[in-house]
MIKOLZA-458789 format. One record per residue (C-alpha): residue in three letters; z, x, y. Coordinates in steps of 0.02 Angstrom, whole numbers, m for minus. Last residue first. Layout:
<pts>
  resn      c3      c1      c2
   Ala       Z       X       Y
...
</pts>
This chain:
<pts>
  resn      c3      c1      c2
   Unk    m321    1142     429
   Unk    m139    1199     446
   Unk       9    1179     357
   Unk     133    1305     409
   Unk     288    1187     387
   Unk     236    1090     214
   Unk     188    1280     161
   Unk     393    1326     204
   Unk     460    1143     135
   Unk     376    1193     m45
   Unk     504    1248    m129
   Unk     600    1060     m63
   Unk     771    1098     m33
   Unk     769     998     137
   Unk     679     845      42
   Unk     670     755     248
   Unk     701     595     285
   Unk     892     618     242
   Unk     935     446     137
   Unk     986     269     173
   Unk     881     226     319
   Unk     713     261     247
   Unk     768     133      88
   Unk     817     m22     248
   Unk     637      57     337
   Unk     568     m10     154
   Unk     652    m150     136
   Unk     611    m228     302
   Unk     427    m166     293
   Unk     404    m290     122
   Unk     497    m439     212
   Unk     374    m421     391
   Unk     216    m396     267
   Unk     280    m549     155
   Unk     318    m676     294
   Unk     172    m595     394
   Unk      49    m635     258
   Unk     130    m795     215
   Unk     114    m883     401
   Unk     m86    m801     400
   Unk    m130    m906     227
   Unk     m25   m1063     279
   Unk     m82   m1066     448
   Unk    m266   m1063     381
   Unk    m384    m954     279
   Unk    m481   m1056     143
   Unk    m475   m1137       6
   Unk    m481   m1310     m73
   Unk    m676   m1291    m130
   Unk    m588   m1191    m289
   Unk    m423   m1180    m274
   Unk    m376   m1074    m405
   Unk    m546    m959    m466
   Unk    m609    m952    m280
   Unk    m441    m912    m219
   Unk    m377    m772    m320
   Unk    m512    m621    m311
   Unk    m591    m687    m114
   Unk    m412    m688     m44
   Unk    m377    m515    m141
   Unk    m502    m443     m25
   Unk    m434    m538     111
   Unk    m270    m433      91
   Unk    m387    m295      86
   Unk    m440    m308     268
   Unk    m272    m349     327
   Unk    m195    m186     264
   Unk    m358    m112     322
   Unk    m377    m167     505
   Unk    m206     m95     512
   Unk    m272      77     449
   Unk    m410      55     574
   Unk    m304      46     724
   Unk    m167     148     674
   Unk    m287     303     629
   Unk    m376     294     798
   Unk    m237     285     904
   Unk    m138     414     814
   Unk    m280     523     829
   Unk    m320     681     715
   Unk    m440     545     595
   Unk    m527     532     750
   Unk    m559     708     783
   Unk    m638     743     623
   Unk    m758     617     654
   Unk    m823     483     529
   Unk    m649     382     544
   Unk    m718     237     652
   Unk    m864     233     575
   Unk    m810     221     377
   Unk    m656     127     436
   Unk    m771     m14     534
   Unk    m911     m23     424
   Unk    m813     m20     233
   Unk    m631    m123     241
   Unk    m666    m215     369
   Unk    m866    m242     370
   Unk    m857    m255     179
   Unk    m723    m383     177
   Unk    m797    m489     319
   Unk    m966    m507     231
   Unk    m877    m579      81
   Unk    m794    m678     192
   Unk    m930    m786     252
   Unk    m955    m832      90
   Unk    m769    m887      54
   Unk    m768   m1069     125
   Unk    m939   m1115     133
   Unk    m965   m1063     m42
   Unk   m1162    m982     m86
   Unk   m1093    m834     m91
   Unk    m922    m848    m186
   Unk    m988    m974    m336
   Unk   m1130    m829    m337
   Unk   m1029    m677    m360
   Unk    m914    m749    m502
   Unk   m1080    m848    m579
   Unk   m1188    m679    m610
   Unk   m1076    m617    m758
   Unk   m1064    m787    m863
   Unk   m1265    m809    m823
   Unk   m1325    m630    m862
   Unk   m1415    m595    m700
   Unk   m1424    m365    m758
   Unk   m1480    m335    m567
   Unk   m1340    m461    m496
   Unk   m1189    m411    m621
   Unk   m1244    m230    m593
   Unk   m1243    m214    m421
   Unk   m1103    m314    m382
   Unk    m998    m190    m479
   Unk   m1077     m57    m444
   Unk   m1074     m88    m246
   Unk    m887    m160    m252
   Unk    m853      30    m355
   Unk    m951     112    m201
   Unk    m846       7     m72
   Unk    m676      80    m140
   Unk    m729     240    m150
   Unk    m802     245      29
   Unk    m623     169     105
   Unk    m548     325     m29
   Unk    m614     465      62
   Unk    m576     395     232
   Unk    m406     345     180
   Unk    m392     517     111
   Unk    m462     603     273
   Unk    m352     523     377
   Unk    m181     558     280
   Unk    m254     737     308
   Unk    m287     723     482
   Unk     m93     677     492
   Unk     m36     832     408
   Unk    m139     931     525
   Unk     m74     826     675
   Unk      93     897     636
   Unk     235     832     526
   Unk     367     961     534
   Unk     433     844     667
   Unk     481     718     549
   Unk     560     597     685
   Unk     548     565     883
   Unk     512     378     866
   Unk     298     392     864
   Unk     340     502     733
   Unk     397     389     626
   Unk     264     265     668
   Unk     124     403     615
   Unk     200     415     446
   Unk     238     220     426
   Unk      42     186     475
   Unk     m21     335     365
   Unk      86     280     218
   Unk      20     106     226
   Unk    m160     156     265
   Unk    m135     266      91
   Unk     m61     104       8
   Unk    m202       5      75
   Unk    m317     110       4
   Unk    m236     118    m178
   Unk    m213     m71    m195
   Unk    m415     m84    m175
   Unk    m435      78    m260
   Unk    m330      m8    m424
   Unk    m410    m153    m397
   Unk    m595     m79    m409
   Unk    m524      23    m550
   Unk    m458    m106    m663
   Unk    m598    m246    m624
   Unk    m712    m105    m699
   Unk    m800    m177    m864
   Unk    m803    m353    m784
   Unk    m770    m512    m863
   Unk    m774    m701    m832
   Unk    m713    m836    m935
   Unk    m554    m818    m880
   Unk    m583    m818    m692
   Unk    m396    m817    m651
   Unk    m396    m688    m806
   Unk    m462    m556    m673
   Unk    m313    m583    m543
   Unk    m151    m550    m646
   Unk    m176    m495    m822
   Unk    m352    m402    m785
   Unk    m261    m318    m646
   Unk     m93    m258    m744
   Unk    m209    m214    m877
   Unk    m258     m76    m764
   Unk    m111     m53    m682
   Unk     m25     m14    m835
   Unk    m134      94    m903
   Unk    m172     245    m778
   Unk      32     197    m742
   Unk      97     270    m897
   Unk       8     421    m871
   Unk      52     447    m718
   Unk     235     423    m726
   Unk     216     551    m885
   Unk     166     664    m775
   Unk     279     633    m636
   Unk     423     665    m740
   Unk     345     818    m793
   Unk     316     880    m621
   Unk     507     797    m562
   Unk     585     895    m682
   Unk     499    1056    m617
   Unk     553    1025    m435
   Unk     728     991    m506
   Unk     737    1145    m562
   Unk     684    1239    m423
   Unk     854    1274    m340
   Unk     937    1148    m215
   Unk    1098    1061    m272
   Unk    1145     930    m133
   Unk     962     889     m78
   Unk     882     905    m254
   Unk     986     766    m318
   Unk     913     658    m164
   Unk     748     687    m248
   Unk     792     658    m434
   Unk     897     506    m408
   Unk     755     424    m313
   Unk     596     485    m443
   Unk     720     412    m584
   Unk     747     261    m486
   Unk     558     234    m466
   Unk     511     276    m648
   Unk     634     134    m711
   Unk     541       5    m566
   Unk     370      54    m665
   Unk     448      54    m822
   Unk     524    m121    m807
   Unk     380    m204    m703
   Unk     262    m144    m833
   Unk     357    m198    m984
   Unk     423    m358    m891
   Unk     235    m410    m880
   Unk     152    m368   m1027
   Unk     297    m461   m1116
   Unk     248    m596   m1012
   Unk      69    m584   m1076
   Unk     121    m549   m1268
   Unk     239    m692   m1247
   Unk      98    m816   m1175
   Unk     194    m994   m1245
   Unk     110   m1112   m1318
   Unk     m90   m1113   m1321
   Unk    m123   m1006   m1462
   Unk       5    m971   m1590
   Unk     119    m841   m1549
   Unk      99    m660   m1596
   Unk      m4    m663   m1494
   Unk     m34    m783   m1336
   Unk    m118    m704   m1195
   Unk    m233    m583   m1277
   Unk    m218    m689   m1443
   Unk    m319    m812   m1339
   Unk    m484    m729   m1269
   Unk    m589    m814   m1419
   Unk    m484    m949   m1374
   Unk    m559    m954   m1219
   Unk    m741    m932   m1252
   Unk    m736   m1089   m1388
   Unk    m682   m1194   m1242
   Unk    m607   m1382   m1308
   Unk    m587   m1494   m1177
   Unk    m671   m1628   m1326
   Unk    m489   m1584   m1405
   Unk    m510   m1565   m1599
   Unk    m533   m1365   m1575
   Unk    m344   m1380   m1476
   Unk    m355   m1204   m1394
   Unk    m424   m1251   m1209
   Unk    m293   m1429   m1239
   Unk    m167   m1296   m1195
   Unk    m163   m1272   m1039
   Unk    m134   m1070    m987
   Unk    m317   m1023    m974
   Unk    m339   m1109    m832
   Unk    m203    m996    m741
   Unk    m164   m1034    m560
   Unk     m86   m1216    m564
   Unk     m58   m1201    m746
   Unk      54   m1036    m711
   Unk     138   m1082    m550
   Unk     338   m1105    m586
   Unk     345    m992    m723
   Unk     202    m854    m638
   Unk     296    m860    m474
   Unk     460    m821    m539
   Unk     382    m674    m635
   Unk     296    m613    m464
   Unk     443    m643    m352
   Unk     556    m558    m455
   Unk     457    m402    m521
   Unk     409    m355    m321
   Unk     596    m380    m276
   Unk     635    m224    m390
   Unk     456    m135    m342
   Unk     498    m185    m128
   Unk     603      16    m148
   Unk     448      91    m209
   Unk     382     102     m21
   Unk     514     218       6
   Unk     448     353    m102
   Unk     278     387      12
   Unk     385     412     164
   Unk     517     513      53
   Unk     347     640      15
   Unk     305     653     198
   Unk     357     820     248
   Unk     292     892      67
   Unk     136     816      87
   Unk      52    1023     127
   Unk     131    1058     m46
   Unk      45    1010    m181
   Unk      94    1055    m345
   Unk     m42     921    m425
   Unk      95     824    m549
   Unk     222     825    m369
   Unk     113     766    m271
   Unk      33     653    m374
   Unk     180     580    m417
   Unk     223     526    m238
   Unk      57     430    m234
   Unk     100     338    m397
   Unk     261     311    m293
   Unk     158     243    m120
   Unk      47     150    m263
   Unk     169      60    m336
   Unk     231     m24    m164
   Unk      53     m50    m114
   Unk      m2    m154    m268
   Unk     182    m265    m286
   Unk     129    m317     m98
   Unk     m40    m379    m154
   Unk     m11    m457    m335
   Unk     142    m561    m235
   Unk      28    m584     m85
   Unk     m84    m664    m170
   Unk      16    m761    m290
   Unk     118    m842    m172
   Unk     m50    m900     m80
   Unk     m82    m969    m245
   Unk      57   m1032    m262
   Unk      55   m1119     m83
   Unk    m131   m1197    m114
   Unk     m58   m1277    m264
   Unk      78   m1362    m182
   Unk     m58   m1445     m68
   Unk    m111   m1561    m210
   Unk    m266   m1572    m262
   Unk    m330   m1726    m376
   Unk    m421   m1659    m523
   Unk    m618   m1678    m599
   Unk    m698   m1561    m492
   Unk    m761   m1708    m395
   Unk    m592   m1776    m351
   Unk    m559   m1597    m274
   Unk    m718   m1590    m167
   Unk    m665   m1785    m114
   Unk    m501   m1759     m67
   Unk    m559   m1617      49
   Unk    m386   m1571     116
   Unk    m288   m1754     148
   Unk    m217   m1665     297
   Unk      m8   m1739     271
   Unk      33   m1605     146
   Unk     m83   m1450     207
   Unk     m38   m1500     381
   Unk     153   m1493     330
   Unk     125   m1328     223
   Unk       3   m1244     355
   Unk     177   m1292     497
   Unk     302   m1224     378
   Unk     190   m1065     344
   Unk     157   m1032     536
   Unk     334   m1045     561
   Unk     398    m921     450
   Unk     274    m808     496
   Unk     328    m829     676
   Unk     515    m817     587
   Unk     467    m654     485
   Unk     376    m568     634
   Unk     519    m616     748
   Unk     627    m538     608
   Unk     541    m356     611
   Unk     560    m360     809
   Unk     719    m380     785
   Unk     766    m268     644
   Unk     678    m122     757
   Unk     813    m167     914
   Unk     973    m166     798
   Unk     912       0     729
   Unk     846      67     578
   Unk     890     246     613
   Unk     822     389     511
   Unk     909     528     451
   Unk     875     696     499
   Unk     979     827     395
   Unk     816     960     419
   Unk     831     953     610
   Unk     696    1080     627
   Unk     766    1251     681
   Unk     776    1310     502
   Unk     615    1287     462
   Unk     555    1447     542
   Unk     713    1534     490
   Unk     644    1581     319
   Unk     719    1498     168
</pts>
């Protein structure tokens, strides 16, 4: 290796300090708090009796908490996949300029384990309170709650069961994903820090196939991972390309993830290597993918409202003409498509820290109420909204999911010294 990388600290390891856990608790406990207080107010606030009596149900407050659970469950599990699917990429497209960056990208794998937990608990515990489609009166053709639609839909949930039991080919789904993706993770770990103690190319070349199959696996899973999770909420609703316009919803706030972790880093004194070249690039993708995301919303909506077929049409108008999530419709395209697309339109900007953590934060919040407006409608119908409970979660989750990643960052060297590609990582220049 030539000496220009050699006087970088390439053993740097990154200290999670007493000072950093702090801070990360505070956020926890304020989150903490928030959620205690939204549950108590939730419990005691008698919220919209009437809407819910109407609907034909009484609402209880527990079911605004799973589906908060379930929010940030689909979200968090979303950006953790996508900083390894990210990974792979490198590796599967031989790039090199990401090299500096690629154990950044790796850590965010390590919530995957927790990830599987939460979300599987949450589905036993919550699954009639989120899922219509789990009661089984839907499948009972003498029932007079009969729905015809549904059980044409039910040997997607239910095979080879009988319909209306117990969903074994939709938990199955579930483990299967979780399993592989979390199996792909380790392998991706071992493989990386295996390359710091032996060197050599060969475990570049086992991590390009490894990759490759990674992401094949995962063009797939996360797409029936999305109709499982969020678009069955509405089950008698359907859209062609629910998969992709998740997947680039999870996939932007990954990217701002990354970014905001990369630029933090360096903010302490680490990854020198990385230059302002490397960050302009972390820019320019979640630039490139902020437009992406709001032209599949476009087609999408577009579509559904010229085409006005009834069972398409109702998604989009139950959430525009709602008191409760209208309003945020408007705030999810001016967050996650106005403010990024201006704010980043200059090459300059996306060179600037300041810039960068700014609108990748705005982001990370923006598509959290993204999947607000894909869970909420279809659970808690007028019952919604964003209080205490909604921000107290967030920061609960966001505060948990950044502990176990800086925990991952701490445990290895930050940089893959051995790397064939360190050198190009080094010179990088655009």
């Amino acid at each position: 290796m030539a000496h220009d990388v050699q006087h970088y600290n390439l053993d740097q390891k990154f200290d999670f300090t007493g000072a950093l856990k702090k801070t990360v608790f505070t956020v926890l406990g304020i989150g903490a708090v928030l959620l205690v207080i939204g549950i108590i107010m939730s419990m005691f606030g008698g919220h919209h009796e009437g809407a819910a009596e109407a609907e034909g149900h009484a609402f209880h407050w527990y079911e605004r908490l799973y589906a908060n659970l379930w929010i940030n469950n689909v979200y968090f599990t979303g950006i953790a996949i996508v900083g390894v699917f990210f990974f792979a990429i490198q590796y599967a497209a031989q790039a090199g300029w990401s090299t500096a960056i690629l154990r950044v990208m790796l850590s965010m794998g390590s919530w995957l384990p927790i990830a599987a937990v939460l979300l599987i608990a949450t589905f036993f515990v919550a699954n009639h309170s989120l899922f219509h489609w789990t009661h089984s009166y839907l499948f009972d053709t003498t029932s007079p709650e009969y729905d015809s639609i549904i059980d044409g839909k039910g040997a997607f949930f239910y095979w080879p069961m009988e319909k209306g039991t117990f969903p074994v080919f939709y938990i199955v789904r579930m483990f299967l994903f979780f399993g592989f993706w979390v199996f792909f993770f380790k392998k991706f770990q071992q493989f990386t820090y295996n390359e710091d103690q032996i060197g050599g190319t060969a475990t570049w070349y086992k991590l390009r196939s490894w990759s490759a199959y990674f992401l094949v696996f995962f063009a797939v899973s996360s797409s029936i991972a999305a109709w499982d999770w969020v678009m069955s909420i509405d089950t008698h609703w359907f859209s062609t390309l629910f998969g992709w316009y998740v997947f680039s919803s999870w996939f932007v706030s990954g990217l701002a993830v990354i970014t905001l972790l990369t630029i933090f880093l360096k903010g302490l004194g680490y990854l020198e290597m990385v230059n302002e070249n490397h960050v302009h690039d972390l820019g320019k993708f979640v630039f490139g993918f902020t437009i992406f995301w709001t032209y599949l919303w476009f087609s999408q909506f577009l579509l559904i409202y010229y085409a006005n077929i009834p069972e398409e049409s109702v998604y989009f108008v139950e959430r525009l003409t709602s008191d409760i999530y209208g309003p945020y419709i408007f705030v999810n395209l001016a967050i996650n498509f106005v403010l990024p697309f201006l704010l980043l339109m200059t090459r300059d900007s996306k060179r600037h820290g300041v810039f960068l953590k700014l609108v990748c934060t705005l982001i990370v919040v923006g598509h959290w109420v993204d999947f607000f407006l894909m869970v909420q409608p279809g659970t808690l119908g007028h019952n919604g909204g964003v209080g205490l409970m909604e921000v107290g979660m967030f920061l609960v989750y966001g505060a948990s999911f950044i502990f176990v990643v800086l925990t991952a960052l701490a445990k290895g060297n930050l940089i893959p010294k051995n790397h064939p590609m360190l050198e190009e990582s080094y010179h990088h220049h655009i």
